[in-house]
SETI-603881 format. One record per atom (N, C-alpha, C, O, CB): residue number from 0; x, y, z; atom name. Coordinates in Angstrom, 1 decimal. Glycine has a CB too. Example, Ala and Ser with C-alpha at 12.3 -4.5 7.8 and 13.67 -1.06 7.14 Angstrom:
<recs>
nr: 0 x: 13.2 y: -5.7 z: 7.8 atom: N
nr: 0 x: 12.3 y: -4.5 z: 7.8 atom: CA
nr: 0 x: 13.2 y: -3.3 z: 7.8 atom: C
nr: 0 x: 14.2 y: -3.3 z: 8.5 atom: O
nr: 0 x: 11.3 y: -4.5 z: 9.0 atom: CB
nr: 1 x: 12.8 y: -2.2 z: 7.1 atom: N
nr: 1 x: 13.7 y: -1.1 z: 7.1 atom: CA
nr: 1 x: 12.9 y: 0.0 z: 7.9 atom: C
nr: 1 x: 13.4 y: 1.1 z: 8.0 atom: O
nr: 1 x: 14.1 y: -0.6 z: 5.7 atom: CB
</recs>
This chain:
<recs>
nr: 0 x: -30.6 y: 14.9 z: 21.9 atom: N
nr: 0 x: -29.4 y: 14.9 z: 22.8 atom: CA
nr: 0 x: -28.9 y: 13.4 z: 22.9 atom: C
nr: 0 x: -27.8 y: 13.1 z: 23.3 atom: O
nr: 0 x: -29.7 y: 15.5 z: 24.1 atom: CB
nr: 1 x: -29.8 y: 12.6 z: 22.6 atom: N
nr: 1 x: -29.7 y: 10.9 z: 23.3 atom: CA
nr: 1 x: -28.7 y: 10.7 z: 21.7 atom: C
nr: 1 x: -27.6 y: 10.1 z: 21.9 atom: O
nr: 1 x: -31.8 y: 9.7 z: 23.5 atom: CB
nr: 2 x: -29.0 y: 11.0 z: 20.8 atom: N
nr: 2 x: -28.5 y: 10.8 z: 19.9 atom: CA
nr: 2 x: -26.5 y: 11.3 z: 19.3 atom: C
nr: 2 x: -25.6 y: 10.8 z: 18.6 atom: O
nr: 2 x: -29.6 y: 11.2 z: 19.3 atom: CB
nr: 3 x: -26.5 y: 12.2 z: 19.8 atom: N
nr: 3 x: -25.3 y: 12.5 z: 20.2 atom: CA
nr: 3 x: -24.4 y: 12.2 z: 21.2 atom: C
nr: 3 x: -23.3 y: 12.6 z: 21.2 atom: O
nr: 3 x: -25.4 y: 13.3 z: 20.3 atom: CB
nr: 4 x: -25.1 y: 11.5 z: 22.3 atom: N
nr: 4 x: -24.6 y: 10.7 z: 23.0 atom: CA
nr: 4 x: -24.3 y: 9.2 z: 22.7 atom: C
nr: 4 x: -23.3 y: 8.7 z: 23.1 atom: O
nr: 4 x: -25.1 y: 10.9 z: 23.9 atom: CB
nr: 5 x: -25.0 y: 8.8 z: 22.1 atom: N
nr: 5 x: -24.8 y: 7.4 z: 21.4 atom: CA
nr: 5 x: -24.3 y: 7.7 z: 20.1 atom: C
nr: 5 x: -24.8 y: 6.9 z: 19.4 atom: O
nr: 5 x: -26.2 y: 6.5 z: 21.2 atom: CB
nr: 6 x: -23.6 y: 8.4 z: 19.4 atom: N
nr: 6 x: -22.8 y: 9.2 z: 18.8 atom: CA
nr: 6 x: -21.7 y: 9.0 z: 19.2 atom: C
nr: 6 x: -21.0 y: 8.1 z: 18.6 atom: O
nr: 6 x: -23.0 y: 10.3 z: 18.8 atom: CB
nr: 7 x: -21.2 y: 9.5 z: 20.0 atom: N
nr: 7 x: -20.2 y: 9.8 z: 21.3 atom: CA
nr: 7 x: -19.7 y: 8.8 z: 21.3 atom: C
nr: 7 x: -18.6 y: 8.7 z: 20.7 atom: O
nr: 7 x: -20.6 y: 10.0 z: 22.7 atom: CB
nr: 8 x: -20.4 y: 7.6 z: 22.1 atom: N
nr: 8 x: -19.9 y: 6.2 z: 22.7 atom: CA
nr: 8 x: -18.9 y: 5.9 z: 21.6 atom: C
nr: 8 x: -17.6 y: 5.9 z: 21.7 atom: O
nr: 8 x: -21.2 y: 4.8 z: 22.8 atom: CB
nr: 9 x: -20.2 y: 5.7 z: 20.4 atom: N
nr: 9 x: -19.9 y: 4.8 z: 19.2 atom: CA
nr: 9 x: -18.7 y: 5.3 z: 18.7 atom: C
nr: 9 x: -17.9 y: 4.5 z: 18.2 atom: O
nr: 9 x: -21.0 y: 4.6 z: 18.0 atom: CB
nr: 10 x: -18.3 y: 6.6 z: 18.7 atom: N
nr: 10 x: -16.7 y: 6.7 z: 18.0 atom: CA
nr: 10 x: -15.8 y: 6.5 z: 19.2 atom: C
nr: 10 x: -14.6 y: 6.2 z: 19.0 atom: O
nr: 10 x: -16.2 y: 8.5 z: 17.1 atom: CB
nr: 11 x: -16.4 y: 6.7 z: 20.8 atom: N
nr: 11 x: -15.3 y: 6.3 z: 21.2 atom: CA
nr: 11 x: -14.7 y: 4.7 z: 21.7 atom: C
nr: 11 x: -13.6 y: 4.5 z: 22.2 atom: O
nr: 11 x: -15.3 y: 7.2 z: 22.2 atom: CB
nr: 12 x: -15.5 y: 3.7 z: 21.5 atom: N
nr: 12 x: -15.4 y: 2.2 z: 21.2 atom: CA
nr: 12 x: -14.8 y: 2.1 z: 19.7 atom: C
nr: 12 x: -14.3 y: 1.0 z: 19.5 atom: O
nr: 12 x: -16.8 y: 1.4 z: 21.2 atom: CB
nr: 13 x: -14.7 y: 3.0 z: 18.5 atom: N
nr: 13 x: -14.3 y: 2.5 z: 17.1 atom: CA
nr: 13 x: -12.5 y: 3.0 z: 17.9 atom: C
nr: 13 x: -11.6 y: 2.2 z: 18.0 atom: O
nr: 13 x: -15.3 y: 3.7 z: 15.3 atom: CB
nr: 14 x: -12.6 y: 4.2 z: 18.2 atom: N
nr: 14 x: -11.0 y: 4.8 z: 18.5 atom: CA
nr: 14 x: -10.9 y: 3.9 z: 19.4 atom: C
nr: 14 x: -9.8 y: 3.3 z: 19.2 atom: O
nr: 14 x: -10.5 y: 6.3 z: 19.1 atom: CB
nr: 15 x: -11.5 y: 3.6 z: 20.4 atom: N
nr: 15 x: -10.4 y: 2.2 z: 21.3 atom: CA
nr: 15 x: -9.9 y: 1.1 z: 20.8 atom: C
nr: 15 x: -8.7 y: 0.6 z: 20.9 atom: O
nr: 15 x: -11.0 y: 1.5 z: 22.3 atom: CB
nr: 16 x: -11.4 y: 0.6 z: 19.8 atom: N
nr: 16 x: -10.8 y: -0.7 z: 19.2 atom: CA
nr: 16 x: -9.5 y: -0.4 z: 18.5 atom: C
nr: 16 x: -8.4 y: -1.0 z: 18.7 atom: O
nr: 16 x: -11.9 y: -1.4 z: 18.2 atom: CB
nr: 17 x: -9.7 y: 0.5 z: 17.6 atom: N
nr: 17 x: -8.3 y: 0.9 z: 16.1 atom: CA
nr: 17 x: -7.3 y: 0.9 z: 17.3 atom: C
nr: 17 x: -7.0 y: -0.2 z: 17.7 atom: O
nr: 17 x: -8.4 y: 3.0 z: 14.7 atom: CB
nr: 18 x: -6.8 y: 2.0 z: 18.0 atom: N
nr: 18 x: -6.1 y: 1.7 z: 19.4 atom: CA
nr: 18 x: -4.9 y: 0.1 z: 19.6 atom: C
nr: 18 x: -3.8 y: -0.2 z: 19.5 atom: O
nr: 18 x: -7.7 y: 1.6 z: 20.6 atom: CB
nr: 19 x: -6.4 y: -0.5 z: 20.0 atom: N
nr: 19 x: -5.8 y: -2.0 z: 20.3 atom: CA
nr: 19 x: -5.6 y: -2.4 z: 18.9 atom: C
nr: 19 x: -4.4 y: -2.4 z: 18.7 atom: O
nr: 19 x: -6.9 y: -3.3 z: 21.3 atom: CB
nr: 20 x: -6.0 y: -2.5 z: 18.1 atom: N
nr: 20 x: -5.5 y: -3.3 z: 16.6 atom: CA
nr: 20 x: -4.4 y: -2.5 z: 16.3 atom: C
nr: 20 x: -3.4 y: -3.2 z: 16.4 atom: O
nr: 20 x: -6.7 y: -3.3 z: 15.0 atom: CB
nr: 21 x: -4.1 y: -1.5 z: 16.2 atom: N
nr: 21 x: -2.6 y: -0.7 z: 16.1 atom: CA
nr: 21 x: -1.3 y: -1.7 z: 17.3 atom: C
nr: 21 x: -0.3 y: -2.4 z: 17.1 atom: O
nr: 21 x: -2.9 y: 1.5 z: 16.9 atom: CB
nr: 22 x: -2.0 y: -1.2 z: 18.4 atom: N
nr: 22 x: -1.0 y: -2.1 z: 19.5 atom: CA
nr: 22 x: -0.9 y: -3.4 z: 19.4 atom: C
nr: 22 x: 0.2 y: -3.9 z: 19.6 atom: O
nr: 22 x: -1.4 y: -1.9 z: 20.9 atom: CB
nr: 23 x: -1.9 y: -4.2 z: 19.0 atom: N
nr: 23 x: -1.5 y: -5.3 z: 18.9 atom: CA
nr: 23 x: -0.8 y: -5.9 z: 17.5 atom: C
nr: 23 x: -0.1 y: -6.9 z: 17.6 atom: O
nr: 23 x: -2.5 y: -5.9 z: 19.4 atom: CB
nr: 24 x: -1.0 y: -5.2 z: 16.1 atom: N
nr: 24 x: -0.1 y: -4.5 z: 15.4 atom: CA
nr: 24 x: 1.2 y: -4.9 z: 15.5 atom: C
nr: 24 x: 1.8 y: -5.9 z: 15.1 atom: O
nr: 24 x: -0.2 y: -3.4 z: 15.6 atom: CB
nr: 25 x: 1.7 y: -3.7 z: 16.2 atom: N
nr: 25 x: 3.3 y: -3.4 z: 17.3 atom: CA
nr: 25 x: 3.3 y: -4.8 z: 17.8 atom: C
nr: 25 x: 4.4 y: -5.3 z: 17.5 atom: O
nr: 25 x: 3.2 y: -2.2 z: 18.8 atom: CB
nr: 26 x: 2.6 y: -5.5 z: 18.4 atom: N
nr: 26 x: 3.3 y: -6.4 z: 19.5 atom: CA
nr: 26 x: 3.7 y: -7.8 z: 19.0 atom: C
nr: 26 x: 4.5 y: -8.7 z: 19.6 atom: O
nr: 26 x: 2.3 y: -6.6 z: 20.7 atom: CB
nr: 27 x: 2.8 y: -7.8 z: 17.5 atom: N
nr: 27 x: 2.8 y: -9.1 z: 17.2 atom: CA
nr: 27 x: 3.8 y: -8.9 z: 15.6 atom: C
nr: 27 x: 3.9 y: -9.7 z: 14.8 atom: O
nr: 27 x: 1.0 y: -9.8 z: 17.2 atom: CB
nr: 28 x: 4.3 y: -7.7 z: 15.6 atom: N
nr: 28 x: 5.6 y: -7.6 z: 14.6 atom: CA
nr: 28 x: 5.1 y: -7.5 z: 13.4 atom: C
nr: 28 x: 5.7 y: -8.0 z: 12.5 atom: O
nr: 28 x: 6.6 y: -8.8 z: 14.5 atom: CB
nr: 29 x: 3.8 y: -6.8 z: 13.1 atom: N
nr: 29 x: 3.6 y: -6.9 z: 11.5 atom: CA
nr: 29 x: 4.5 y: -5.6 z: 10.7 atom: C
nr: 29 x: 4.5 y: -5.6 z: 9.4 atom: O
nr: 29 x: 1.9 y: -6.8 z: 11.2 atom: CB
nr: 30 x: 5.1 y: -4.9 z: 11.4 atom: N
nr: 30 x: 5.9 y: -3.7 z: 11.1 atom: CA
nr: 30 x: 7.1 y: -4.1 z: 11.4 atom: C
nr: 30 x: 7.7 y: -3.1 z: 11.5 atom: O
nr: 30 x: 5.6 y: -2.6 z: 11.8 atom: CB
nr: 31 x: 7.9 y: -5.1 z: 11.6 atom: N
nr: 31 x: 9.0 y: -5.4 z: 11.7 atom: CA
nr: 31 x: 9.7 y: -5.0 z: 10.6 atom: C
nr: 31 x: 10.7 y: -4.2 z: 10.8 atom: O
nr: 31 x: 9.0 y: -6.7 z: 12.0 atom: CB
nr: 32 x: 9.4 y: -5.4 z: 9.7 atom: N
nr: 32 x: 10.2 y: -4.9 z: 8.4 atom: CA
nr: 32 x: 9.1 y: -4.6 z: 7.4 atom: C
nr: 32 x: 8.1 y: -5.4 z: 7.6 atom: O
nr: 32 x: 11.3 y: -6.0 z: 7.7 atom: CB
nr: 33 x: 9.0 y: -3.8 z: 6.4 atom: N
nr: 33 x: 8.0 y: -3.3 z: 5.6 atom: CA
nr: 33 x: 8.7 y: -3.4 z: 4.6 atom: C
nr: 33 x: 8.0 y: -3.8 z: 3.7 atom: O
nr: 33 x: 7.4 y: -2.0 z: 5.7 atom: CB
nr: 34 x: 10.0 y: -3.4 z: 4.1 atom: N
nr: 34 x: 10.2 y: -3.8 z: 3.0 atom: CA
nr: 34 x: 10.1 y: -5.0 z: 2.5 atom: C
nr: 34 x: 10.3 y: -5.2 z: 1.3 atom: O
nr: 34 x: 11.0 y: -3.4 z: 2.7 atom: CB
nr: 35 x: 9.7 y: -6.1 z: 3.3 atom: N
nr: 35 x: 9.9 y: -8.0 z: 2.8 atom: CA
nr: 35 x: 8.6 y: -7.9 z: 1.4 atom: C
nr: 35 x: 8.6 y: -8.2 z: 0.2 atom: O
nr: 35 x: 9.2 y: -9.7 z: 4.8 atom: CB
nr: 36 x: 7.8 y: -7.5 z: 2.1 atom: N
nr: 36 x: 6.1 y: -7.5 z: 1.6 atom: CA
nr: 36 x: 6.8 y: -6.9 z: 0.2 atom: C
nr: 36 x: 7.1 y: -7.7 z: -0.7 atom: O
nr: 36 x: 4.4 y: -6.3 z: 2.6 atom: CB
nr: 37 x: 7.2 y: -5.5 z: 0.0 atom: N
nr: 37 x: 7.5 y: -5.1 z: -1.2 atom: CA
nr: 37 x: 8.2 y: -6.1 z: -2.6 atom: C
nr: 37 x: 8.1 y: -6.3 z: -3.8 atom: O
nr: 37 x: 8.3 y: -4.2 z: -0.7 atom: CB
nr: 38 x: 9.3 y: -6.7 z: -1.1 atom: N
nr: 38 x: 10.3 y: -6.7 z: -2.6 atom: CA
nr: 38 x: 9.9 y: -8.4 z: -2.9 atom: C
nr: 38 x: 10.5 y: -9.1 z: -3.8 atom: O
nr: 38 x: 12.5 y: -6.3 z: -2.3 atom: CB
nr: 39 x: 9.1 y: -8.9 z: -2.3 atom: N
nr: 39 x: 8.7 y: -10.6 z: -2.2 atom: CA
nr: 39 x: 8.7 y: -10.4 z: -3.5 atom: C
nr: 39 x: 9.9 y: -10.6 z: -3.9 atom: O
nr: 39 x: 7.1 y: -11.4 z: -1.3 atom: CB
nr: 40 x: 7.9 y: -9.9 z: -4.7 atom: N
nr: 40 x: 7.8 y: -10.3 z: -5.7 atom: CA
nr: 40 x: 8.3 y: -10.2 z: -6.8 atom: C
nr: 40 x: 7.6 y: -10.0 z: -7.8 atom: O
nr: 40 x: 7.1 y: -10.3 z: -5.7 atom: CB
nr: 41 x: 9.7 y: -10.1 z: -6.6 atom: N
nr: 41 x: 11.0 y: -10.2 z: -6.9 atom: CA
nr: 41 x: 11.5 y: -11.0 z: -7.0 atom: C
nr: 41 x: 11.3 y: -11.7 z: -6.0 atom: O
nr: 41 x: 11.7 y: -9.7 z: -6.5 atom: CB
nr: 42 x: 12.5 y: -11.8 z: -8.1 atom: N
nr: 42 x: 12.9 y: -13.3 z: -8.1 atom: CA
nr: 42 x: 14.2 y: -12.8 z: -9.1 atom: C
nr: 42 x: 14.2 y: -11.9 z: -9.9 atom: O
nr: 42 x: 11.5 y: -14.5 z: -8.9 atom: CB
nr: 43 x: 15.0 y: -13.5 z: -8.7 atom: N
nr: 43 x: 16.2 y: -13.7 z: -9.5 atom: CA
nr: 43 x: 15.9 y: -13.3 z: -11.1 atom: C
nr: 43 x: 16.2 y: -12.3 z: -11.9 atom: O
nr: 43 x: 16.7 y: -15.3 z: -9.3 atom: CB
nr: 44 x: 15.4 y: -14.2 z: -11.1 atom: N
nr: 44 x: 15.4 y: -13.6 z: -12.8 atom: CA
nr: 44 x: 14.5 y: -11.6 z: -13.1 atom: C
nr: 44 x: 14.9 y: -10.8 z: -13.9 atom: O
nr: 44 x: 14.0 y: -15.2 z: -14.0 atom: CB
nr: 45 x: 13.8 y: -11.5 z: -12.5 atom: N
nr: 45 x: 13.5 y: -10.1 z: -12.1 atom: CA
nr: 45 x: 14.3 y: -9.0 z: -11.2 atom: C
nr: 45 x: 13.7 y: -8.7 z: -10.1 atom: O
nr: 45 x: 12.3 y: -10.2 z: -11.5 atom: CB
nr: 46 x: 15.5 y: -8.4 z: -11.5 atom: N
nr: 46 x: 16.0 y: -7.8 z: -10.3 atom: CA
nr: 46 x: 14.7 y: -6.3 z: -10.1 atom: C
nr: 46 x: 13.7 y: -5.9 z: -10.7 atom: O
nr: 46 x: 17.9 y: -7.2 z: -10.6 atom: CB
nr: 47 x: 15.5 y: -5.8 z: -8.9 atom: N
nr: 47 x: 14.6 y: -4.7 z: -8.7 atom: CA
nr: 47 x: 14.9 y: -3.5 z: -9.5 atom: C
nr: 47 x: 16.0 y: -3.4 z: -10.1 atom: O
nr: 47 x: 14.7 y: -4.4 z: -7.3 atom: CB
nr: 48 x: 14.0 y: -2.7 z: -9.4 atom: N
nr: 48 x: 14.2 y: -1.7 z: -10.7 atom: CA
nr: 48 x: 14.5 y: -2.0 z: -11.8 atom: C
nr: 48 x: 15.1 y: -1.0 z: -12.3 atom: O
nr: 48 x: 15.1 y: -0.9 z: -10.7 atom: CB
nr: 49 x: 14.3 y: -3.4 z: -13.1 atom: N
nr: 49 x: 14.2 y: -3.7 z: -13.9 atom: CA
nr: 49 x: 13.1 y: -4.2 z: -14.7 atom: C
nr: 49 x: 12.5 y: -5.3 z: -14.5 atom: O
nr: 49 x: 14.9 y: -4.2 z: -13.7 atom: CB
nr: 50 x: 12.7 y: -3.6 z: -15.5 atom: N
nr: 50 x: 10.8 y: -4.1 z: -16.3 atom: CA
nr: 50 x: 11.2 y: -5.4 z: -17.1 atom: C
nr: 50 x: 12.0 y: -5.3 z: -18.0 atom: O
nr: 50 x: 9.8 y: -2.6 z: -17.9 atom: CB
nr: 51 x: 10.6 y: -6.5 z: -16.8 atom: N
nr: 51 x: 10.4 y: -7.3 z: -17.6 atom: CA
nr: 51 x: 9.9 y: -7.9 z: -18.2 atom: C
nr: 51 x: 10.3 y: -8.7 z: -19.0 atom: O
nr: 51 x: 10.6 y: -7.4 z: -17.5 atom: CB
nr: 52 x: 8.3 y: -7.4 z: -17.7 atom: N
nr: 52 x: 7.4 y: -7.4 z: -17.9 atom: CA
nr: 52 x: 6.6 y: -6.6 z: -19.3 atom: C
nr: 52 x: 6.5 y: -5.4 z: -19.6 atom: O
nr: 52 x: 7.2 y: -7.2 z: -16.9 atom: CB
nr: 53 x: 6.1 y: -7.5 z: -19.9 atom: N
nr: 53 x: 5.1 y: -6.3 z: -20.9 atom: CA
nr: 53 x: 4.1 y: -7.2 z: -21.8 atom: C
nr: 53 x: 3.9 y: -8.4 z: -22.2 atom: O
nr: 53 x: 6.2 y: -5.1 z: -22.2 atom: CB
nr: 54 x: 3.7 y: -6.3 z: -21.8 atom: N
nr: 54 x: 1.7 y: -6.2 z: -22.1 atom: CA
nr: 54 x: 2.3 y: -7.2 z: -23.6 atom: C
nr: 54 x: 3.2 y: -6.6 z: -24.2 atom: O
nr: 54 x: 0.6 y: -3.7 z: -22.6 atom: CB
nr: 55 x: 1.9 y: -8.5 z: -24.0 atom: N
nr: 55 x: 1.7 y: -8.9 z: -25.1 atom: CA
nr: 55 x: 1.7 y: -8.8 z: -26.7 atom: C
nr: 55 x: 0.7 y: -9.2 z: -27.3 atom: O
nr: 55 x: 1.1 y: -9.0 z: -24.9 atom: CB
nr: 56 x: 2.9 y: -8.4 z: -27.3 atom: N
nr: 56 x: 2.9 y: -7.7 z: -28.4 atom: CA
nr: 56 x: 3.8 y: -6.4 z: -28.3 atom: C
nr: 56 x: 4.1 y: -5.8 z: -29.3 atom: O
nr: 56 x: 1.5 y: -7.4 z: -28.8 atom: CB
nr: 57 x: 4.2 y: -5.9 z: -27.2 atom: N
nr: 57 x: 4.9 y: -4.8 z: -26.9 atom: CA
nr: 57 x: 6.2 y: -4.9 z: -26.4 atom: C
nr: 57 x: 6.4 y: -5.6 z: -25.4 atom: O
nr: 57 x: 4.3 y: -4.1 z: -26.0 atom: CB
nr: 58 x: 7.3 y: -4.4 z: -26.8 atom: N
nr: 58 x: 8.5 y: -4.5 z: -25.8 atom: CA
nr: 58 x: 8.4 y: -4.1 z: -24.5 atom: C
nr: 58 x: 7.8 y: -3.2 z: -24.0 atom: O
nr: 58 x: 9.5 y: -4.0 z: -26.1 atom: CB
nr: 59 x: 9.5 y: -5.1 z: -23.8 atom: N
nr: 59 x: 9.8 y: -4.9 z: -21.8 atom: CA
nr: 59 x: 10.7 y: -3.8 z: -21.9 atom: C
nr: 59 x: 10.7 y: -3.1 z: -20.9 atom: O
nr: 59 x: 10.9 y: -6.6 z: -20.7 atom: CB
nr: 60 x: 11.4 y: -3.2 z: -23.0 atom: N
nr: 60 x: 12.5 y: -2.0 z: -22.7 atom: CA
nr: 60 x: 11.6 y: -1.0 z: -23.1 atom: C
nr: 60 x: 12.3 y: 0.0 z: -23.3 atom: O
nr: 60 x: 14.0 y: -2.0 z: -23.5 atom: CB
nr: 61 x: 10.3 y: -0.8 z: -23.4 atom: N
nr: 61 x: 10.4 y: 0.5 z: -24.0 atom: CA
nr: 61 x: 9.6 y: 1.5 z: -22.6 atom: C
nr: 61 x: 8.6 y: 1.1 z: -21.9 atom: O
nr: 61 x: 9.5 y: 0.4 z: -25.8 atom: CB
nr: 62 x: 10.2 y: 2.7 z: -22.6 atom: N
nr: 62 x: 9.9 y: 3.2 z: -21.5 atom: CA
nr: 62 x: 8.7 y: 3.3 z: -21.3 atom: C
nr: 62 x: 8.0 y: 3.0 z: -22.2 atom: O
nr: 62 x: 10.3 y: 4.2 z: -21.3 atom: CB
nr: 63 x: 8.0 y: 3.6 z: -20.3 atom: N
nr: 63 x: 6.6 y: 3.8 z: -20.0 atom: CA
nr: 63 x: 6.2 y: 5.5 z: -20.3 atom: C
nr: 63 x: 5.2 y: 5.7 z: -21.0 atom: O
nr: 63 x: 6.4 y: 3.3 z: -18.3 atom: CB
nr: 64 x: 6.6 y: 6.1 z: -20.1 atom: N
nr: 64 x: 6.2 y: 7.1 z: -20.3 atom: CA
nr: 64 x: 6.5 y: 8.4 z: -21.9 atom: C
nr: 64 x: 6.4 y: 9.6 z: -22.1 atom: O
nr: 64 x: 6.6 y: 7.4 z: -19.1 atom: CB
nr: 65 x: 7.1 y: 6.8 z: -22.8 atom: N
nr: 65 x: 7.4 y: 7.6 z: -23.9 atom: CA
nr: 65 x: 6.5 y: 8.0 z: -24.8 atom: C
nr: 65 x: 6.9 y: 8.5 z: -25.9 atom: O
nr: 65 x: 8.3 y: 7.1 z: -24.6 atom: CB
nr: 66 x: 4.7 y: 8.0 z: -24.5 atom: N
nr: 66 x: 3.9 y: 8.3 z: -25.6 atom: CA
nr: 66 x: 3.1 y: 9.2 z: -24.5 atom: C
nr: 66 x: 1.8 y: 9.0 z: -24.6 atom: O
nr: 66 x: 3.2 y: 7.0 z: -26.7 atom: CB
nr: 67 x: 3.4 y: 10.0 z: -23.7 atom: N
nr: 67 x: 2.8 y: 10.3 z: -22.9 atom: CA
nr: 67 x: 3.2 y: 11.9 z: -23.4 atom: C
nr: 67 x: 4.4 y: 12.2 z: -23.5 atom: O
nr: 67 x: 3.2 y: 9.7 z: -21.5 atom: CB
nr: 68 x: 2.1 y: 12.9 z: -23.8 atom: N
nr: 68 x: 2.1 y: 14.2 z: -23.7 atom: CA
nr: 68 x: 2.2 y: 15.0 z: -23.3 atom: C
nr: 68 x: 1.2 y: 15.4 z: -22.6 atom: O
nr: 68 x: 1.9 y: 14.5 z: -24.0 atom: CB
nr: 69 x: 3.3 y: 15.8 z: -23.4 atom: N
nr: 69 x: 3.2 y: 16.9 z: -21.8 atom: CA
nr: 69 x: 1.9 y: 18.2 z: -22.6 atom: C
nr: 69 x: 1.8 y: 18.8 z: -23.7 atom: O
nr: 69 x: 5.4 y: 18.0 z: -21.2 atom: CB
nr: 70 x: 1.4 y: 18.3 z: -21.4 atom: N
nr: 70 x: 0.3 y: 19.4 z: -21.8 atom: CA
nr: 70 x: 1.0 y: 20.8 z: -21.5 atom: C
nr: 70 x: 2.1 y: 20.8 z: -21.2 atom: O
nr: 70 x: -1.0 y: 19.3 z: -20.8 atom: CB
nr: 71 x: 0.3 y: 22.3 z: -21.7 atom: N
nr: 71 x: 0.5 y: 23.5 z: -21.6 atom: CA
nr: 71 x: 0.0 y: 23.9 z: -20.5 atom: C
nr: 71 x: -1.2 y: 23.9 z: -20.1 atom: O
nr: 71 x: 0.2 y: 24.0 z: -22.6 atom: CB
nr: 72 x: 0.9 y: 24.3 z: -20.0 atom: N
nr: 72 x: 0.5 y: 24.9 z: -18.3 atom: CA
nr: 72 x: 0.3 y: 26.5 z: -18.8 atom: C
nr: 72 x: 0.0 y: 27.4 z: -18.0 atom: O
nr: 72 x: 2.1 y: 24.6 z: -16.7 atom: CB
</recs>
Protein backbone atom coordinates (compact mmCIF):
# COMPACT_ATOMS: atom_id res chain seq x y z
CA UNK A 1 0.00 0.00 0.00
CA UNK A 2 3.05 2.33 1.01
CA UNK A 3 4.01 1.86 -2.43
CA UNK A 4 1.14 3.13 -4.15
CA UNK A 5 1.05 5.86 -2.22
CA UNK A 6 4.44 7.03 -3.00
CA UNK A 7 3.24 6.27 -6.48
CA UNK A 8 0.58 8.71 -6.01
CA UNK A 9 2.71 11.65 -4.65
CA UNK A 10 5.27 11.08 -7.38
CA UNK A 11 2.79 11.55 -10.46
CA UNK A 12 1.13 14.12 -8.58
CA UNK A 13 4.48 16.50 -8.19
CA UNK A 14 5.46 15.30 -12.10
CA UNK A 15 1.60 16.87 -13.11
CA UNK A 16 2.21 19.91 -10.99
CA UNK A 17 5.56 20.53 -12.10
CA UNK A 18 4.52 19.96 -16.25
CA UNK A 19 1.50 22.32 -14.93
CA UNK A 20 3.91 25.22 -14.00
CA UNK A 21 6.43 24.64 -17.08
CA UNK A 22 3.23 24.83 -19.44
CA UNK A 23 2.19 28.17 -17.49
CA UNK A 24 5.20 29.56 -17.32
CA UNK A 25 5.46 28.56 -21.06
CA UNK A 26 2.31 30.99 -21.57
CA UNK A 27 3.72 33.67 -19.54
CA UNK A 28 7.06 34.02 -20.78
CA UNK A 29 5.72 33.93 -24.71
CA UNK A 30 7.29 30.90 -26.10
CA UNK A 31 3.96 30.37 -28.05
CA UNK A 32 3.67 33.77 -29.19
CA UNK A 33 4.11 32.84 -32.68
CA UNK A 34 5.01 29.21 -33.79
CA UNK A 35 5.53 29.90 -37.12
CA UNK A 36 9.01 32.25 -36.67
CA UNK A 37 10.90 28.79 -35.49
CA UNK A 38 9.49 27.20 -38.77
CA UNK A 39 10.11 29.44 -41.37
CA UNK A 40 13.72 30.90 -39.73
CA UNK A 41 15.36 28.63 -42.05
CA UNK A 42 14.35 30.24 -44.97
CA UNK A 43 16.48 32.82 -46.70
CA UNK A 44 15.88 34.79 -49.73
CA UNK A 45 17.57 32.80 -51.92
CA UNK A 46 15.36 29.67 -50.57
CA UNK A 47 11.65 30.72 -50.79
CA UNK A 48 9.14 28.65 -49.00
CA UNK A 49 7.80 25.70 -50.76
CA UNK A 50 10.72 25.62 -53.13
CA UNK A 51 13.56 22.50 -52.97
CA UNK A 52 16.74 23.61 -53.47
CA UNK A 53 18.33 21.47 -52.02
CA UNK A 54 19.75 18.02 -53.16
CA UNK A 55 21.63 15.17 -52.18
CA UNK A 56 25.11 15.52 -54.34
CA UNK A 57 24.94 14.23 -57.81
CA UNK A 58 21.11 14.48 -58.04
CA UNK A 59 18.88 17.21 -59.23
CA UNK A 60 16.96 20.02 -56.79
CA UNK A 61 13.84 19.75 -59.31
CA UNK A 62 13.34 16.24 -59.47
CA UNK A 63 10.33 15.31 -57.37
CA UNK A 64 10.73 13.35 -54.38
CA UNK A 65 8.36 10.98 -54.68
CA UNK A 66 8.95 9.96 -58.36
CA UNK A 67 10.65 6.46 -57.80
CA UNK A 68 8.39 5.66 -55.10
CA UNK A 69 6.00 2.50 -55.79
CA UNK A 70 2.57 2.33 -55.15
CA UNK A 71 1.83 -1.05 -53.67
CA UNK A 72 -1.50 -3.31 -54.08
CA UNK A 73 -4.01 -2.80 -51.52
Amino acid sequence: MSAIFAIWIFMTILGLTSIGAFVWAIQAGQFHSLDDGAESIFDAEEPMGSVTDAFPGHSANRKIFANRQETPQ
